[in-house]
N, C-alpha and C positions, 0 to 999 in steps of 0.2 A: 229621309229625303222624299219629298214627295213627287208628283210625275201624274202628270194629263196623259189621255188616249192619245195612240201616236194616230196618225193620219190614215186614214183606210188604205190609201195606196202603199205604203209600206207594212201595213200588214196583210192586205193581200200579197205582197211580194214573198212575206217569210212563211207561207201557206199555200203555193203553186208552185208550179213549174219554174215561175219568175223570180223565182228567190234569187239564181245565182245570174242574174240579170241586171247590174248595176254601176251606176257610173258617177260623174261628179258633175253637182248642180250647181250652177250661180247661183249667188244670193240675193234676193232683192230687199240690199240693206237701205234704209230711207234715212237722211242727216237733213238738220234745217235747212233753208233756204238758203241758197247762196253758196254751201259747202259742196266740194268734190265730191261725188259718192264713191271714196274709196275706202279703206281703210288698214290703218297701219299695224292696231293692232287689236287682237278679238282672246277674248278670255271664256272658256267655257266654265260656268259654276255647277249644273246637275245635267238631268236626264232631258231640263226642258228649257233651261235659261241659258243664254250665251250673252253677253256686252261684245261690241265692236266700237274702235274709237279712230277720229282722223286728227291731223293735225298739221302743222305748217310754220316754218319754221318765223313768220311771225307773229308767235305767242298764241295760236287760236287752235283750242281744242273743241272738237265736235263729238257726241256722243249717238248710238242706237242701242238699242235691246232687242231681244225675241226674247219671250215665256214660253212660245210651244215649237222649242226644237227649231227656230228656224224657221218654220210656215210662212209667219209675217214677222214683220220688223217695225220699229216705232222710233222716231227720231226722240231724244231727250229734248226739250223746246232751249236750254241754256245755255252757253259756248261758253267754257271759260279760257277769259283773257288771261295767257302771259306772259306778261310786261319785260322781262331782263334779259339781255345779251346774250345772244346765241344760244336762243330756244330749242332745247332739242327733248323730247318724250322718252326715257329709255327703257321703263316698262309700265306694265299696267295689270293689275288680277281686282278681276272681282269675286267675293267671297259669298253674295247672296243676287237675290233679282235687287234689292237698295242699298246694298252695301260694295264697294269697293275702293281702292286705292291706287294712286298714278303717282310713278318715280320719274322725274325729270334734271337735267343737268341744265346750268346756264354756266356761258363764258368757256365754252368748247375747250375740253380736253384739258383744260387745268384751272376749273371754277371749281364749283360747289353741285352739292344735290341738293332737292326738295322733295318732301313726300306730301301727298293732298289726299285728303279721304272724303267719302262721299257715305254718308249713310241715310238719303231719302230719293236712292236711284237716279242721283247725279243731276239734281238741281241744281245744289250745291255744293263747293268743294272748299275744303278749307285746309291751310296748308298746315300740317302739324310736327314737323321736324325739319332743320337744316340742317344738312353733312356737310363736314369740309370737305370731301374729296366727291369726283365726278361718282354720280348714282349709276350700277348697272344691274341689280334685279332689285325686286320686292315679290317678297312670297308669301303670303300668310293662311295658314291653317285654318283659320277661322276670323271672327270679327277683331278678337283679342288679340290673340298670337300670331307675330310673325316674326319675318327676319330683313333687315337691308343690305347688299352688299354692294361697295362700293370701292372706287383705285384705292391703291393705300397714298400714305401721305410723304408727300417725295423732297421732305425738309430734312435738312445736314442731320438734325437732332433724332427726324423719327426712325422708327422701324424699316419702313417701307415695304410694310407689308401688307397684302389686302384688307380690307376691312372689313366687320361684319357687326351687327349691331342688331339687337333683340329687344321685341316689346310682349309684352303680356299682359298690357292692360289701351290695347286698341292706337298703342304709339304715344300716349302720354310720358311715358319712362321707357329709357334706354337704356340696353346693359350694351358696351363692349364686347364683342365675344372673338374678334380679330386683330389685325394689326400683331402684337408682340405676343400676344396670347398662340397666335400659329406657330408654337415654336418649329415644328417639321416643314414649314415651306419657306419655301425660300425667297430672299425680300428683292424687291423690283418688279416683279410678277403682276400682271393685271388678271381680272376676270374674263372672260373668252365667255363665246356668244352659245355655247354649248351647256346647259342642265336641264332637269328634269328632278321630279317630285313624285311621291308616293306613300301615302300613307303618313309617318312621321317623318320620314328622308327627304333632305334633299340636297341633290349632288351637285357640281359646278366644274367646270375644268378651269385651272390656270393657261397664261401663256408659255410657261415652261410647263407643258405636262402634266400637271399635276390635276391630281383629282381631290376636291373640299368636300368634305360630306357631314352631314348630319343626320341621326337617326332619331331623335329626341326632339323633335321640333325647335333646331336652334336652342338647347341649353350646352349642347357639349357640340367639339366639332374634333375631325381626323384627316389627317392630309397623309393621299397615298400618290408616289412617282408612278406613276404608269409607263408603261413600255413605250410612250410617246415622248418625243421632244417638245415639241409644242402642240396646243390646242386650235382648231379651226385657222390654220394657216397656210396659204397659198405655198409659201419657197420654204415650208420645214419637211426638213428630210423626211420625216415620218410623225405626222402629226393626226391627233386625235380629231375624230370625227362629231358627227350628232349620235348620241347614247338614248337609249330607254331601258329604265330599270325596270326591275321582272321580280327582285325580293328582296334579301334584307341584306345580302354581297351581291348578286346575278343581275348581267348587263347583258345586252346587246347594243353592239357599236359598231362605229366605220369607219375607216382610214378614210380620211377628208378628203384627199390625193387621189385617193382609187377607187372610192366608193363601196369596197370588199368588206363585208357583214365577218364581225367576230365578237365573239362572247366571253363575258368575264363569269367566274364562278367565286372569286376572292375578293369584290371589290377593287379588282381593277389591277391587281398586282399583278397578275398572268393573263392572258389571254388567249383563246382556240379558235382558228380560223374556221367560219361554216359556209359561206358563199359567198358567190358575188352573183349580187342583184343586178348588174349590168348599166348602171345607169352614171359611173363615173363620176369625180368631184361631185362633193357636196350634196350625199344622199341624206336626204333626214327623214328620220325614221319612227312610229309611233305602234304603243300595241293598244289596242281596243281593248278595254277593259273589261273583265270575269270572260274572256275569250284565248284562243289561243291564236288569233290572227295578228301577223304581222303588217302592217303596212311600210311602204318606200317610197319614196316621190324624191324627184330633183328636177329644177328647173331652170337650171344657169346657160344662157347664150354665151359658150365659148368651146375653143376646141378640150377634146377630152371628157363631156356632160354630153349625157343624155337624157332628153328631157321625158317625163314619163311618170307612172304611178301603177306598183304591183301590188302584189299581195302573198302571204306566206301563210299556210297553218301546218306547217311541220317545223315550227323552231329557224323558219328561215332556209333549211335545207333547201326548196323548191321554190321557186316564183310563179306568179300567175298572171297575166297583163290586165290593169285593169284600163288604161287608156295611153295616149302618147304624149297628152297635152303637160306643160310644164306643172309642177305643183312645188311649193315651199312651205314648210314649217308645218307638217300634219298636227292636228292635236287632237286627243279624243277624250270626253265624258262618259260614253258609253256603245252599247250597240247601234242605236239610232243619233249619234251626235259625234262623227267624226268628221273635223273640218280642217280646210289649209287654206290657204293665199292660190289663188290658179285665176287662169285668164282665159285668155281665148288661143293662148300661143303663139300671138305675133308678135312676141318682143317688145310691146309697145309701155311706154312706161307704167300705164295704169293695171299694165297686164296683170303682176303678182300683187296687186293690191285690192283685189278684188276676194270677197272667202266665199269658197264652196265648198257642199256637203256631201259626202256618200249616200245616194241615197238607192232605195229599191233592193232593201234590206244591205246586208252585211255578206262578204263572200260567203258560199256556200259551206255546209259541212264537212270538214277536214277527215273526214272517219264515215261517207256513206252509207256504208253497209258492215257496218262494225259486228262483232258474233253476240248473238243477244244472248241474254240472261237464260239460263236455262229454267226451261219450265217446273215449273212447282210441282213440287211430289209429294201425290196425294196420301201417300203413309206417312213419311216425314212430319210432313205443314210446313216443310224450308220454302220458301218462295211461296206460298200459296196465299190468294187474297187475305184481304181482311174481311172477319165475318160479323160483327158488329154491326146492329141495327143502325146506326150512325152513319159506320161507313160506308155502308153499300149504297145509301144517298150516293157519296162520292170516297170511292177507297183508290187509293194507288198503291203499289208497292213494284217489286223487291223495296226495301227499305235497309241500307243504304243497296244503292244499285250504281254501278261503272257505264252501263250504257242504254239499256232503256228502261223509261218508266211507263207500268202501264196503268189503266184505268178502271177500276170494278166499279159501277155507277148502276143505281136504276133508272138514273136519267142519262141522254144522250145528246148531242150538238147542242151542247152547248159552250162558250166562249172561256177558256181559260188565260190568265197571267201567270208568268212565274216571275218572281224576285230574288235576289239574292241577299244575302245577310246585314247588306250594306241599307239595302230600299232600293235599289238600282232595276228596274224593270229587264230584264235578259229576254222575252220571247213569249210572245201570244199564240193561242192556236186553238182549236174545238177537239172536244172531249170525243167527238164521232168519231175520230180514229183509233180511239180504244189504246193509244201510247204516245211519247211522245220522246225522239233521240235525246239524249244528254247527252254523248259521248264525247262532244268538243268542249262542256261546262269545265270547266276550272274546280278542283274540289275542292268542298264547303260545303254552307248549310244553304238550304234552297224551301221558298214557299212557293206556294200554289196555289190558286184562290181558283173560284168560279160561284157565280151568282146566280142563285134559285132562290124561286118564289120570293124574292126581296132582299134574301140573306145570303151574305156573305158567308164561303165554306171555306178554309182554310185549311190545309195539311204542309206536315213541313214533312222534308227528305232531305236525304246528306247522299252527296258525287262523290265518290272515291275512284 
């Protein structure tokens, strides 16, 4: 994955005092002429591209981009028209800066779905599959692979049971992967406004409850009843919240009703209460990725919601404020690319239709002053630099180390990156301080670059 320099102001932020100084910005997204500048819905792809798209429910869809994180933004010059009864958008991911795909439903609530893919950054769009039942996500792993999931089909003869349908060759061919094949779920059930994705997973909640998952990018799926009766629903006794998955079973979730943070370790079969964020109905919740920060926002004008956006690096145990103003639908890419729908907080319709970004760095470090590595013993050689002509250019060690890395260089101030195993940029900073905290990294493998006299130095290290 590749990734541009982030903006000097946020990396002065994660190199001062003003690290844990940070709040949420409008965006200044630009759509052609004539179009709202609002938008309905924004798909983040890496470290530096995001799409944002508007729409209305006379067939007209509007498109923007940003390549560097948000800075600026660029109208798509093209609108596409569509034409059919009761226009409505129900998702949209883009998989590249020129490639993505938009699910739409026409003939409201018991028509058909359409999928449209774009691969020259949404010039143009061309419709490449019709569903019979109503469209509600599209996800795809990459340009090839994805998955559609859609109502089931509510004829005397069918299942009636959700649908779901898999391509692997960019939507040309479709496999069935739902409907009579979910034997564990139960038929009449719709898909609920509540999943999330990870890796090869991706999870869905039903309206009874139930949790659809896939760990295999849509080749196999598992249906688990969760301790919920229904999913994202106002009058359910006890209904499931907004979810973010954290591994390959482990959730963090929230009762829809009360907003109270609880964690699955089973894939959803059990669940352990760990806080409440405070914020009432309808908290959605995202984790910033190769970090251990929690975010929460909700923004619903009614009694019961508190509107607002915190922050967690203990597992949710603790909250942090980061502001009061309403926020909806967090979603994150990375350290630098965490966005949501927020306004100004006046209720006003264009309010949650607007995206803003965290910015001025990422909460601070959850482990300040953590107990550093013990010093290197000079009998031993355990902990002790590296002595190698090579590395003393630029040596770091302990090697693997839990919480600091330090520096043995014969050069100094000068500018380092680190990346993680993905290519995902985690944290800039200068070599003059002779170390640098890892203790909030997520463990893995981790590089480290810094440039002298024209060349690229690279060293890897492993977080434990």
């Amino acid at each position: 994955m590749k990734t541009k320099l982030l903006s000097a102001f946020f990396i002065l932020c994660i190199s001062s005092p003003l690290f844990s100084q940070y709040n949420w910005q409008q965006m200044n997204t630009i759509y052609p002429a004539g179009i709202n500048n609002i938008s309905i819905n924004f798909s983040i792809v890496n470290e530096q591209v995001i799409w944002a798209n508007y729409w209305n429910a006379g067939g007209k869809v509007a498109f923007t981009k940003s390549t560097d994180a948000g800075n600026t933004w660029n109208a798509i010059s093209n609108v596409l028209q569509y034409n059919d009864q009761d226009f409505t958008v129900e998702d949209f991911q883009a998989v590249s800066e020129n490639a993505a795909f938009l699910g739409a439903s026409y003939i409201l609530n018991s028509g058909k779905g359409r999928l449209y893919k774009t691969l020259n950054g949404g010039l143009t769009w061309t419709p490449i599959k019709e569903f019979a039942t109503r469209l509600t996500y599209v996800h795809f792993w990459d340009v090839s692979t994805g998955i559609v999931v859609c109502y089931p089909d509510m004829n005397p003869t069918a299942p009636k049971k959700i649908e779901i349908f898999r391509t692997t060759d960019g939507g040309t061919t479709w496999v069935a992967k739902g409907g009579i094949l979910l034997a564990d779920s139960d038929p009449s059930q719709i898909p609920r406004y509540i999943h999330d994705d990870l890796n090869d997973s991706f999870w869905f909640g039903s309206s009874g409850g139930e949790m659809i998952k896939t760990k295999d990018k849509g080749a196999t799926w598992t249906v688990i009843q969760t301790p919920y009766d229904s999913s994202h629903y106002q009058f359910g006794p006890k209904s499931l919240g907004d979810f973010v998955i954290t591994g390959s079973n482990t959730a963090f979730f929230t009762d829809y009703n009360t907003g109270k943070l609880y964690k699955t370790t089973d894939g959803f079969i059990t669940e352990q209460y760990v806080s409440d964020p405070g914020f009432g109905r309808q908290t959605h919740l995202e984790k910033i990725p190769n970090t251990n920060i929690l975010i929460a926002v909700s923004g619903l004008f009614e009694t019961g919601s508190v509107r607002g956006s915190k922050y967690s690096t203990d597992d949710g145990l603790t909250w942090n404020v980061i502001g009061n103003t309403g926020m909806v639908f967090v979603k994150s890419g990375g350290i630098n690319m965490t966005f949501a729908h927020g306004g100004d907080g006046t209720g006003g319709y264009d309010d949650y239709w607007k995206i803003v970004k965290l910015v001025a760095g990422t909460p601070p470090n959850p482990n300040p002053n953590p107990t550093p590595t013990p010093a290197p013993n000079p009998n031993t050689g355990v902990g002790n630099p590296p002595t190698t002509t090579d590395d003393y250019v630029f040596g770091i060690y302990p090697v693997p180390t839990g919480d600091y890395l330090y520096f043995n260089s014969e050069i100094e101030d000068v500018g380092y990156t680190i990346w993680d195993s993905a290519g995902r940029l985690i944290l800039k900073g200068n070599t003059g301080s002779k170390q640098v905290d890892v203790s909030y990294f997520e463990e893995g493998v981790y590089h480290i670059k810094i440039l002298y006299m024209g060349t690229e130095i690279i060293r890897k290290f492993i977080k434990k």
